[in-house]
C-alpha positions as a LaTeX table, in Angstrom:
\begin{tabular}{lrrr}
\hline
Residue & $x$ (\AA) & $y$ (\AA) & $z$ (\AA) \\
\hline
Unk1 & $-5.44$ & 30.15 & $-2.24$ \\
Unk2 & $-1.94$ & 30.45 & $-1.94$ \\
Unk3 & 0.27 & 28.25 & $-3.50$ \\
Unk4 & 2.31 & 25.57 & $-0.86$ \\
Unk5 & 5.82 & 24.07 & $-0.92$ \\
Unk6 & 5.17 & 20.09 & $-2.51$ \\
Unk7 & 8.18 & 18.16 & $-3.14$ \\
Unk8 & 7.41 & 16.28 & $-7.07$ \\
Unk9 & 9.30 & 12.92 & $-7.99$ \\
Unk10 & 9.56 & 13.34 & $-12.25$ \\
Unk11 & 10.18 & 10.33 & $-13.31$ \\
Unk12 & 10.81 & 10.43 & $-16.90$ \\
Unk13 & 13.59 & 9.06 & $-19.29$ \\
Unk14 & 13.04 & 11.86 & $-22.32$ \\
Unk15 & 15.44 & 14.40 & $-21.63$ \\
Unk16 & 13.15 & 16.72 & $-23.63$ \\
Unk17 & 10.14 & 15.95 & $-21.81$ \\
Unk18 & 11.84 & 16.37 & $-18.32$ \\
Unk19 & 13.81 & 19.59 & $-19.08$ \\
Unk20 & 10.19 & 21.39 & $-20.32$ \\
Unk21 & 7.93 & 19.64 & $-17.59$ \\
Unk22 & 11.08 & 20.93 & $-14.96$ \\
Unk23 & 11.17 & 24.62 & $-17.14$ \\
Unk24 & 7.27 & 24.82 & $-16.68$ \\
Unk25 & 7.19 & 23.91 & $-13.29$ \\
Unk26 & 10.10 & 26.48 & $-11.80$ \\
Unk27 & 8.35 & 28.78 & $-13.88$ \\
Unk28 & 4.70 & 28.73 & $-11.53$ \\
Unk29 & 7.15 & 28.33 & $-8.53$ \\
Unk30 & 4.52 & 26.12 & $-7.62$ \\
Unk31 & 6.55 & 23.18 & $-7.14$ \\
Unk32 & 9.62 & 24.21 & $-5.15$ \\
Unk33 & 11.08 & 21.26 & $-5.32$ \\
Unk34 & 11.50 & 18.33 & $-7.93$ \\
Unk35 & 13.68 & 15.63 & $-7.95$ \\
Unk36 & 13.93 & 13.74 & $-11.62$ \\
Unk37 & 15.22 & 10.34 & $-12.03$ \\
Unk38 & 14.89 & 8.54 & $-15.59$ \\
Unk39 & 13.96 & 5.22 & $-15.07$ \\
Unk40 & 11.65 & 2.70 & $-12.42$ \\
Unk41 & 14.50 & 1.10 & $-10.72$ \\
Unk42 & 15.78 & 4.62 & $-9.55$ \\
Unk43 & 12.19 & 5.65 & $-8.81$ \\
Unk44 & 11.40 & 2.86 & $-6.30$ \\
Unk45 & 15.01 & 3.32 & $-4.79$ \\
Unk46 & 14.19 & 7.11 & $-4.53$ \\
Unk47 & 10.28 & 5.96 & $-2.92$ \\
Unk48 & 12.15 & 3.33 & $-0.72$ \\
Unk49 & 15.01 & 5.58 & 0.33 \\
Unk50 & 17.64 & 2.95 & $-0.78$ \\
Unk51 & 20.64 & 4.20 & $-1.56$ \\
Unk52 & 21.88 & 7.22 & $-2.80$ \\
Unk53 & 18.05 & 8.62 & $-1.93$ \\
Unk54 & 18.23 & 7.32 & 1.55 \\
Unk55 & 18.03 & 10.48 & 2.93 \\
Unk56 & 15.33 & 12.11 & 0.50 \\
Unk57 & 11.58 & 12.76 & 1.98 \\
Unk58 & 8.92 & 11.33 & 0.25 \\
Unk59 & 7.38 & 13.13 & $-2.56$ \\
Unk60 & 4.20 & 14.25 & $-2.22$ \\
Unk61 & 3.11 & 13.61 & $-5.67$ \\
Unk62 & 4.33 & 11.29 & $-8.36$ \\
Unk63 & 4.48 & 12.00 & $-12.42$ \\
Unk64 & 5.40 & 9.05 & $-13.93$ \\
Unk65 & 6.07 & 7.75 & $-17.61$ \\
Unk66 & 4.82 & 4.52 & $-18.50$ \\
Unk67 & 7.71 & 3.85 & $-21.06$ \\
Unk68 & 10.56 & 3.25 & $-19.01$ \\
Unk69 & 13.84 & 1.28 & $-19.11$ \\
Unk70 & 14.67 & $-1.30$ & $-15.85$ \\
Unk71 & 11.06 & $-1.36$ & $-14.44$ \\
Unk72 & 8.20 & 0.02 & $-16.61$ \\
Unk73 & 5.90 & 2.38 & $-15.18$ \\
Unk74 & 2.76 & 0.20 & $-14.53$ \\
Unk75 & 5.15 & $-1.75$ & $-12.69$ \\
Unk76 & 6.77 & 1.08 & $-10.15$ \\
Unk77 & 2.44 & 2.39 & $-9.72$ \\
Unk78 & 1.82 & $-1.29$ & $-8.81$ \\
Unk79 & 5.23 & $-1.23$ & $-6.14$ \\
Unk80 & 4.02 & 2.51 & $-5.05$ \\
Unk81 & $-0.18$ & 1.34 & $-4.50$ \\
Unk82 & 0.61 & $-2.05$ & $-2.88$ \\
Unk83 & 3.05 & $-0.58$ & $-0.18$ \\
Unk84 & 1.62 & 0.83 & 2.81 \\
Unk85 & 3.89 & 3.57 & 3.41 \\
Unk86 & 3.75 & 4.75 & 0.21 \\
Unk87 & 0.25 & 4.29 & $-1.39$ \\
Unk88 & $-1.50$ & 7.63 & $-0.12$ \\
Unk89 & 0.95 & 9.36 & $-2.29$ \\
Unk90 & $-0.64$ & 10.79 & $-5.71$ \\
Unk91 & 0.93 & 9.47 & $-9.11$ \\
Unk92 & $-0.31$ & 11.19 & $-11.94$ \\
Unk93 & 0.11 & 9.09 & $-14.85$ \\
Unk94 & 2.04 & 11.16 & $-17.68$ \\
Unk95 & 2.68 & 9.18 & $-20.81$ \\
Unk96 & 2.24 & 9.82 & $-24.60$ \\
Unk97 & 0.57 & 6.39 & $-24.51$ \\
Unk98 & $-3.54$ & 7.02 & $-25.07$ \\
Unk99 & $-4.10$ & 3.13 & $-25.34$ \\
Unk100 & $-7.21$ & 2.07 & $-23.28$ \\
Unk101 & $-5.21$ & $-0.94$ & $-21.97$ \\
Unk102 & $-2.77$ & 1.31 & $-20.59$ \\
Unk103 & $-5.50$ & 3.43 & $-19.18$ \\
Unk104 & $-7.17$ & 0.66 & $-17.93$ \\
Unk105 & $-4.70$ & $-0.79$ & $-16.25$ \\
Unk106 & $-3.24$ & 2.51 & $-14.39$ \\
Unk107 & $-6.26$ & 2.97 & $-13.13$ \\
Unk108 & $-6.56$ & $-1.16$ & $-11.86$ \\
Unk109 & $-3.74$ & $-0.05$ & $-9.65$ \\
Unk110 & $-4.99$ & 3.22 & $-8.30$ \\
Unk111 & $-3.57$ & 6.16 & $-10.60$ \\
Unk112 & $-4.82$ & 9.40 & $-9.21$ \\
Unk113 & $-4.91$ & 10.29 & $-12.24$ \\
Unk114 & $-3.84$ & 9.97 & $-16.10$ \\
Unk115 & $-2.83$ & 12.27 & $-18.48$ \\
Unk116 & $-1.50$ & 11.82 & $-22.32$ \\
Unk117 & 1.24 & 14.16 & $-23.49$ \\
Unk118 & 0.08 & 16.73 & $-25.97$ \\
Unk119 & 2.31 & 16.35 & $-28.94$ \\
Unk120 & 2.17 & 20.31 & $-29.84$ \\
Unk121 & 5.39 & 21.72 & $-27.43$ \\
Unk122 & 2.34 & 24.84 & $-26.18$ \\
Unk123 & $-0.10$ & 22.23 & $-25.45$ \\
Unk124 & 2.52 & 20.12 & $-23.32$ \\
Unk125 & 3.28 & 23.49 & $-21.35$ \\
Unk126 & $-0.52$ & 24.13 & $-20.53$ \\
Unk127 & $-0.78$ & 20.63 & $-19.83$ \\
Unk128 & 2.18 & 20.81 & $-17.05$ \\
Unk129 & 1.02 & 24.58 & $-15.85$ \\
Unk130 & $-2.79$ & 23.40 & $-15.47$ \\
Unk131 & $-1.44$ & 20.34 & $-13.44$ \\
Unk132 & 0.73 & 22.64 & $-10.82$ \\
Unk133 & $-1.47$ & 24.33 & $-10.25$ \\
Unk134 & $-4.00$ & 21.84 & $-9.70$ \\
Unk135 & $-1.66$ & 19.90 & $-7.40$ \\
Unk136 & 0.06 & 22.63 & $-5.71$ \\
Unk137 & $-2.99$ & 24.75 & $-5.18$ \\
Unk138 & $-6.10$ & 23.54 & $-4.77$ \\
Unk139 & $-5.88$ & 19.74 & $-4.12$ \\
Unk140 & $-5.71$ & 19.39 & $-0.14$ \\
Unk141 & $-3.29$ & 16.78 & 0.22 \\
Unk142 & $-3.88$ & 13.79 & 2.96 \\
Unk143 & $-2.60$ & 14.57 & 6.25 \\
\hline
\end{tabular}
């Protein structure tokens, strides 16, 4: 299968996370396209296409940190799930957080999925190149 053009909304507030997640994912060329923005209230302005993003296309997936500043992360997958023109889009739940609760409660609002950083920096990268790949190859996106 070859690999398709997918637009990818990081949202992360680690500089160091984002800059290896963004490294890893130009390297697969996978994900042409990724727009980073480093906390929830930027991420539902970006999803809402208020503002400064009000000309930016929807995503077609979602990573998303749970830890973040302004709106937390359970909160902006809550916002994303419960509005109709944005709840068919994936979020894939990427935190260092491996508490059930926070498990639990992606999932209560629809995660597509959920994955818990690796804390060795090799791990992270497979982690990130197994997940573009996933995403930009062989999931079949909803029309």
């Amino acid at each position: 299968m070859e690999p398709r053009l997918i637009r990818i909304l990081l949202v992360e507030d680690d500089d160091d996370h984002a800059a290896l997640i963004l490294r890893t994912l130009e390297r697969n060329r996978v994900a042409n396209i990724v727009d980073h923005v480093s906390d929830g209230a930027e991420a539902l302005a970006y999803l809402r296409q208020e503002g400064q993003f009000h000309d930016r296309p929807l995503p077609g997936i979602v990573l998303l940190d749970l830890k973040l500043p302004r709106v937390d992360g359970h909160e902006v997958l809550a916002a994303i799930k419960q509005d109709p023109k944005l709840l068919r889009i994936p979020v894939v739940i990427l935190t260092t957080s491996a508490a059930e609760a926070d498990r639990d409660r992606a999932y209560y609002h629809h995660a597509n999925s959920y994955l818990v950083k690796p804390i060795d920096f090799e791990r992270f990268r497979e982690v990130i190149n197994e997940l573009s790949f996933y995403w930009g190859v062989w999931n079949q996106p909803a029309p």
